[in-house]
C-alpha positions in Angstrom: 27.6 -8.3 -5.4 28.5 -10.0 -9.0 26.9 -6.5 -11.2 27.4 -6.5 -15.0 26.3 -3.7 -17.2 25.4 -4.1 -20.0 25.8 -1.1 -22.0 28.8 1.1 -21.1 28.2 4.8 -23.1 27.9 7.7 -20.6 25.5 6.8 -18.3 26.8 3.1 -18.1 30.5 4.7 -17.2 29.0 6.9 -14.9 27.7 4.0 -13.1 30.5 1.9 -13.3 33.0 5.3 -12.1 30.3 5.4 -9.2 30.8 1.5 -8.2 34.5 1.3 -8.6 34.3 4.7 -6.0 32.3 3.0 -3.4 33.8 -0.6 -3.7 30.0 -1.6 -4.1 30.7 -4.7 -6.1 32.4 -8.0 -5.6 33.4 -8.3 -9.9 32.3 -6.0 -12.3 31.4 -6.5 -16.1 30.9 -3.7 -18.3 29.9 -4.5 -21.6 30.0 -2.6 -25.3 30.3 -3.4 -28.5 33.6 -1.0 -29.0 35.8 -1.7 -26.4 38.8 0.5 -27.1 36.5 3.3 -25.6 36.8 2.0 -21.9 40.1 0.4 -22.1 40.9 3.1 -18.8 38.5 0.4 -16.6 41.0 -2.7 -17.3 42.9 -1.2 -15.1 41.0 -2.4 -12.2 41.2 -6.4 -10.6 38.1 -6.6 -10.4 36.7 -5.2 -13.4 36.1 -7.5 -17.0 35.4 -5.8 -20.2 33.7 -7.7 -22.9 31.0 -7.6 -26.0 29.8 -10.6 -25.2 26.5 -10.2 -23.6 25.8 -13.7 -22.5 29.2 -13.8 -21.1 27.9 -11.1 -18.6 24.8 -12.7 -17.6 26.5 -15.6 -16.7 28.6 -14.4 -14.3 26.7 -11.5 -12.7 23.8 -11.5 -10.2 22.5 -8.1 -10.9 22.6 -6.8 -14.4 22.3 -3.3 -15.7 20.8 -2.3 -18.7 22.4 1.2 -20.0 21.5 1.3 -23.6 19.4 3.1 -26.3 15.5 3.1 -26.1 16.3 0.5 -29.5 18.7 -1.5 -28.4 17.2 -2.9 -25.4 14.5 -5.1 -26.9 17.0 -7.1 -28.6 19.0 -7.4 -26.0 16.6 -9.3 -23.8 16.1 -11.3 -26.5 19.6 -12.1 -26.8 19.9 -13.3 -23.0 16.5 -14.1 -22.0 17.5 -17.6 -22.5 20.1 -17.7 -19.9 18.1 -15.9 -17.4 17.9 -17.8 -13.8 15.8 -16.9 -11.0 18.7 -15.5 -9.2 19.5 -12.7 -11.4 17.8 -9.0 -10.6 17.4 -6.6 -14.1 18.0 -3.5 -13.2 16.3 -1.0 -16.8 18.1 2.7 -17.0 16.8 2.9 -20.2 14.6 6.1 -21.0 10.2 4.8 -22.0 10.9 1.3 -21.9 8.1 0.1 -19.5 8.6 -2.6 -17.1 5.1 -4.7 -18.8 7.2 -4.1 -22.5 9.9 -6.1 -20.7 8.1 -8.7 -18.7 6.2 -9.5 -22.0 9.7 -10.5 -23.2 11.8 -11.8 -20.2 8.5 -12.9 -18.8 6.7 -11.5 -15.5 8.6 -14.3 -13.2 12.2 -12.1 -13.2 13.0 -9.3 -10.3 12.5 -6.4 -12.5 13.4 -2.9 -11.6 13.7 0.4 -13.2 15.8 3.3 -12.2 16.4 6.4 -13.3 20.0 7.8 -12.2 21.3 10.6 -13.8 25.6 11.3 -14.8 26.0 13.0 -11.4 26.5 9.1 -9.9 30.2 9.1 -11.2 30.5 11.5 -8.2 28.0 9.3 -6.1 25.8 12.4 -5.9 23.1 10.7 -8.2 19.4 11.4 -7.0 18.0 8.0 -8.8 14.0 7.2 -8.8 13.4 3.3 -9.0 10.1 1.0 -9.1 9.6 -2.5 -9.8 7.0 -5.0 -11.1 5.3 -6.6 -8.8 8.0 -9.6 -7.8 10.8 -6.9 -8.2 9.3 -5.4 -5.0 11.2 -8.3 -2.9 14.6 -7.5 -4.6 14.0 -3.4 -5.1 15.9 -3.3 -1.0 18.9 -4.3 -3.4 18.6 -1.6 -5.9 18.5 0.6 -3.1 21.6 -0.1 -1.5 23.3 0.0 -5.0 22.2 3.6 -5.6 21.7 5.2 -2.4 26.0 4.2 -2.3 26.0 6.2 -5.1 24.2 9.4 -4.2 20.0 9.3 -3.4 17.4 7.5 -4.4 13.4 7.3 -3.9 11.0 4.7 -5.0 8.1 5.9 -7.0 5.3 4.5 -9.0 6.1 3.6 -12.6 3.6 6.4 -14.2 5.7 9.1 -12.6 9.2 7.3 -14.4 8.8 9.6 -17.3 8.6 13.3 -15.3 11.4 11.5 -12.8 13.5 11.1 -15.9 13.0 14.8 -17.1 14.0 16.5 -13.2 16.6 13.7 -12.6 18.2 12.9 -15.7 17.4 15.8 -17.9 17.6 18.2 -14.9 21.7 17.5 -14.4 21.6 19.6 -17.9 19.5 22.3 -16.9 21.5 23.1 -13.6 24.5 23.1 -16.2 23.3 25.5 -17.9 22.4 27.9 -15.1 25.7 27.6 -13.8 27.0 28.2 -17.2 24.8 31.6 -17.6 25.9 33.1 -13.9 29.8 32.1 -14.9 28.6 34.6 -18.1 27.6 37.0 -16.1 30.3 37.1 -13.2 33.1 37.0 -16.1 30.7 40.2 -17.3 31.7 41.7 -14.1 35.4 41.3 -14.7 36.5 37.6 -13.2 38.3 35.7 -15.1 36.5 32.6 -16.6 38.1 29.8 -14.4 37.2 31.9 -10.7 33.8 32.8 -12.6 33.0 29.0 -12.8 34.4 28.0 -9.5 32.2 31.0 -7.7 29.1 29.5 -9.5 29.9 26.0 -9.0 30.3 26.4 -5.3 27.2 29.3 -4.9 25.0 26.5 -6.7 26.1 23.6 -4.2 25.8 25.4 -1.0 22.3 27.0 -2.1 21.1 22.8 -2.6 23.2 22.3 0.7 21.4 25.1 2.6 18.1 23.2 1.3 19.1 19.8 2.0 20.4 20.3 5.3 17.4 22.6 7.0 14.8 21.1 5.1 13.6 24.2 4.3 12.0 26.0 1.1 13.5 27.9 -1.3 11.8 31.1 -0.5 12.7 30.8 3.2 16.2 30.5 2.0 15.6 33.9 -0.3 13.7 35.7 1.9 17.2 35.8 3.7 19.3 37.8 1.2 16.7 40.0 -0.1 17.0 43.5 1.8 14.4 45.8 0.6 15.4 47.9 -2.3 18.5 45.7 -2.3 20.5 44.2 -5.0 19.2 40.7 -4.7 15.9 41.4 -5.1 16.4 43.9 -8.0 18.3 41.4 -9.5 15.6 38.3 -8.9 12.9 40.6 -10.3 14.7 41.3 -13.4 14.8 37.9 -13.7 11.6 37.2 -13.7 10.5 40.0 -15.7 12.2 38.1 -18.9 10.6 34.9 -18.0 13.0 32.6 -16.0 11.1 30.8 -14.1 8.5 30.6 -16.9 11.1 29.4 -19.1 12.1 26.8 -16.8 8.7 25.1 -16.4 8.2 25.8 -20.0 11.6 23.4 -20.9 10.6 21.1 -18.3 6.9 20.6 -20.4 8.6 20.4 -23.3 11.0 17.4 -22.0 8.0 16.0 -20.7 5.6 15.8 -24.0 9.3 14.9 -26.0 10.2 11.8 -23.4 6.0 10.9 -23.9 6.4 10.8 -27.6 9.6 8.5 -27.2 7.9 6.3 -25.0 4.6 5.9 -26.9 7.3 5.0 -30.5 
């Protein structure tokens, strides 16, 4: 596959990390205004860096958009021109609507959005992807791309914006869990490096134990809580200064934020 992206910041290097790691491209453009910042990814054969834009339309197949809310409508602007009926947009960019797009590309382009999040650098990425309506014959291609890069699940567009807050938004949220029980085990005398790798590893095998049995969380908590026990005393205390209520409660507030974004 001939993949340009168009727009490498984080989230575009994250992608381009996860490509170059799965050998899921044929050539590979990443575009940015500033190139000194990706300079490391000339390293590859079969990566090209440029500004130019049109340069990466014209020789990629499957472009991917991975730039601000406000620099993405000038952008298709820019290349709409040079669009064929080979080439399949691929949007990462947060409330920009697939109609907003069609109205400037026009409604007869593939056109697919996803929603990755910085964990695809690792190709652990859970990514949420729809389409327009013509889209839906190439979204089998956004598909493979992704799922080589982690997960990914197609949903309607109206759930995009609460996909983007548990996805995207989420990878920060489970960073700073892991960041409050390295706290607390340092509290109870580790150093900080062992602190962080005992919480890094407790927070992948408790989504492992999940993924792989399927199972609910309480199933999975119901097994370590012994009554009177420590795990329980500790979960209650927990709950008694609001964690889980805080957690929904940022989730909401990412929500009505990314809403407020979208409606600009």
């Amino acid at each position: 596959m001939k993949i340009g992206i168009i727009g490498a910041g984080n989230l575009g290097v994250s992608i381009a990390k996860g490509l170059i790691f799965s050998n899921a491209f044929t050539t590979l453009y990443l575009s940015k205004r500033k190139l000194d910042d990706i300079q490391d990814f000339s390293e590859y054969s079969k990566v090209s860096l440029t500004s130019d834009n049109l340069r990466v339309v014209k020789e990629s197949d499957i472009l991917i958009f991975a730039v601000q809310p406000t620099q993405l409508e000038k952008i298709l602007y820019e290349i709409k021109d040079e669009l064929t009926d080979k080439h399949v947009l691929i949007s990462t960019v947060t409330g920009f609507k697939i109609p907003r797009m069609e109205s400037i590309v026009g409604e007869d382009h593939f056109i697919i959005r996803s929603m990755p999040n910085t964990a695809i650098a690792v190709g652990k990425s859970m990514t949420c992807l729809c389409s327009n309506e013509k889209g839906q014959k190439r979204i089998a291609i956004a598909e493979a791309i992704f799922n080589r890069l982690g997960s990914s699940i197609i949903i309607p567009e109206n759930k995009m914006q609460a996909a983007t807050v548990i996805c995207a938004s989420g990878v920060a949220f489970w960073m700073r869990l892991i960041r409050a029980t390295t706290q607390g085990a340092v509290q109870l005398g580790f150093d900080a490096k062992d602190a962080q790798e005992l919480s890094m590893q407790t927070c992948l095998g408790a989504a492992s134990l999940l993924i792989e049995s399927g199972k609910h969380p309480e199933e999975e908590i119901d097994k370590v809580t012994t009554p009177r026990g420590c795990t329980i005393e500790g979960l209650n205390e927990m709950e008694h200064n609001g964690l889980s209520s805080s957690l929904i409660k940022g989730i909401q507030a990412s929500f009505k934020k990314i809403n407020n974004i979208s409606d600009q």
